[in-house]
C-alpha positions in Angstrom: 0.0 0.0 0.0 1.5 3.7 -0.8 1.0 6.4 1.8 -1.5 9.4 0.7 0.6 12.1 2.0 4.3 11.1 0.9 3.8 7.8 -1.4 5.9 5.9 0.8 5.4 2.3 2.0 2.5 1.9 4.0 2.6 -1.4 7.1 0.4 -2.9 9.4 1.7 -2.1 12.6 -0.5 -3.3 16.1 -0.6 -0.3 18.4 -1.3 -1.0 22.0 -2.4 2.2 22.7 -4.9 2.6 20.3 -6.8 -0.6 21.3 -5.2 -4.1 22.4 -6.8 -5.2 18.8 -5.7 -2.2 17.1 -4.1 -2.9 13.8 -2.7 0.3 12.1 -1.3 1.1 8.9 2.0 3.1 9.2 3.7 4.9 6.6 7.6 4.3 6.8 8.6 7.5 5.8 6.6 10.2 7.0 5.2 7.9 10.0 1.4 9.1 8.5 -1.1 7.0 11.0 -4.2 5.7 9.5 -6.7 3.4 11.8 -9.9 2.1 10.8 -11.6 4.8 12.2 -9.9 7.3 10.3 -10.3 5.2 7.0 -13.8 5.0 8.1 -14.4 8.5 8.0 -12.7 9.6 5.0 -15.4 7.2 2.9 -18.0 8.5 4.7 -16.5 12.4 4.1 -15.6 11.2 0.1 -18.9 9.4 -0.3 -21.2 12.1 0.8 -19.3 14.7 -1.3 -20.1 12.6 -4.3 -23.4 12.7 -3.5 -23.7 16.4 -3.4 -21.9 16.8 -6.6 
């Protein structure tokens, strides 16, 4: 997976602190954090500015 922000390579990474079953994807260059949340809410954000187009 590429990173958004730099185009780097994206990982799965666990993160503890998050959630103990928190799985993360980590960019390894600009250490971008994405979690399912945040993926969540892009869709929605992307999705409901298609619909108003």
């Amino acid at each position: 997976m590429t990173c958004v922000k730099c185009k780097g390579l994206m990982i799965h990474e666990r993160q503890p602190a998050v959630s103990s079953s928190a799985i993360v994807l980590r960019c390894l260059n600009c250490g971008l954090l994405i979690d399912p949340l945040i993926e969540q809410n892009r869709n929605n954000h992307l999705h409901l500015r298609a619909k108003a187009a």
